[in-house]
C-alpha positions as CSV (number, residue, x, y, z in Angstrom):
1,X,11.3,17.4,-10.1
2,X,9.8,20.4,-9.3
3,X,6.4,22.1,-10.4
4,X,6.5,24.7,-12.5
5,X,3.0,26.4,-11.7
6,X,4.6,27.4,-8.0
7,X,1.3,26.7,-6.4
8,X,1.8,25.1,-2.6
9,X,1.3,21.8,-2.1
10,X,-1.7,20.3,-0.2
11,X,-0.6,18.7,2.8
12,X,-2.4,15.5,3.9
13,X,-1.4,14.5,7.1
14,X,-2.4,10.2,8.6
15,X,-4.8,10.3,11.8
16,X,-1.9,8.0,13.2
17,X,0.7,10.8,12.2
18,X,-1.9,13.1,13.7
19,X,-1.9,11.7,17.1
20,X,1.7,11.3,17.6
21,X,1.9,15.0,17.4
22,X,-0.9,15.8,19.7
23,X,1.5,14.1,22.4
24,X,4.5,15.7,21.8
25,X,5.7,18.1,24.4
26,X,5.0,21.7,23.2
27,X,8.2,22.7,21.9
28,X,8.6,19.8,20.4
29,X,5.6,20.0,18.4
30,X,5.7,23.4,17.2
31,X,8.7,22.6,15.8
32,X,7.5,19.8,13.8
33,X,4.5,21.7,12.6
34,X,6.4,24.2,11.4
35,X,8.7,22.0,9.2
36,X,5.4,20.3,8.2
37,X,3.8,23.7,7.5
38,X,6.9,24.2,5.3
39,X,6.9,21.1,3.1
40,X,4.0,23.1,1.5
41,X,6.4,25.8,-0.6
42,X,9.2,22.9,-0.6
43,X,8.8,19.6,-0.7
44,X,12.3,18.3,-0.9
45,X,13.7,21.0,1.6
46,X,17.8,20.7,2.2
47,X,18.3,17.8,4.4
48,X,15.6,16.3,3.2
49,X,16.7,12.1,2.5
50,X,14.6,9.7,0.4
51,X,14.2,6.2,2.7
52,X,16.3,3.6,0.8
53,X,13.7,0.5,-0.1
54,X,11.4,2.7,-0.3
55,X,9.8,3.9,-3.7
56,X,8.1,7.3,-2.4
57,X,8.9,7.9,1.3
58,X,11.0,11.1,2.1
59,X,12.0,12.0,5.7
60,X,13.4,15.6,7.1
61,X,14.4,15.9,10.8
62,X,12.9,17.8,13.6
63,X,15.2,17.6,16.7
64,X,14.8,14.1,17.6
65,X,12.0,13.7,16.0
66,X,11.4,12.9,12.1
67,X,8.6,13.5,9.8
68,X,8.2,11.0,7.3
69,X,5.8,11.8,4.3
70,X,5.0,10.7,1.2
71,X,5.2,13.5,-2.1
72,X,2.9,13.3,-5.1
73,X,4.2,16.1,-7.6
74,X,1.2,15.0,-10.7
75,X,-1.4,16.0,-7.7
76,X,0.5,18.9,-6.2
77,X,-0.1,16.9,-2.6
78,X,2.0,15.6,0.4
79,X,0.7,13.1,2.8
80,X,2.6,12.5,6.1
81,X,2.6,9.0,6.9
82,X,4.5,9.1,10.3
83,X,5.9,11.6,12.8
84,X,7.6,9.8,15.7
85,X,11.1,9.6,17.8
86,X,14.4,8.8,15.9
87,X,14.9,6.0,17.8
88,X,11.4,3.8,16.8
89,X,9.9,6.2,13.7
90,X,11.4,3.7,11.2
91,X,10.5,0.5,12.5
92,X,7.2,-1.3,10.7
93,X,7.4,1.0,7.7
């Protein structure tokens, strides 16, 4: 399911999800920007794992760290949902 128009997707990204990567140690949270940044020109990047029970949610890895997001191909958008440790980003989805 790709889009054929090759225009980037908007990326929306949860005031929760927001704040979880305002505390991440600088390295850290470059690096998970970036791979955020680059959901834009591919949403479904290699590695890239739909959640099982889960109708929309997608998650890629970052370290330790995982980005899970939400992608809406008829609005050409992407909204990240959470951004946390791999230990505790799952729990409570």
């Amino acid at each position: 399911m790709s889009h054929s128009e090759n225009r980037p997707y908007r990326i929306e990204i949860k005031r929760s999800a927001l704040k979880v990567l305002a505390k991440l140690p600088a390295k850290h949270r470059l690096q998970v920007q970036q791979a955020i940044d680059g959901l834009a020109g591919n949403p479904r990047p290699p590695g890239v794992k739909k959640l099982e029970g889960e109708r929309t949610l997608h998650r890629i890895y970052c370290g330790v760290y995982r980005v899970i997001y939400d992608i809406f191909d008829d609005t050409i958008s992407i909204c990240v949902v959470r951004v946390g440790h791999r230990k505790d980003v799952y729990r409570n989805l």
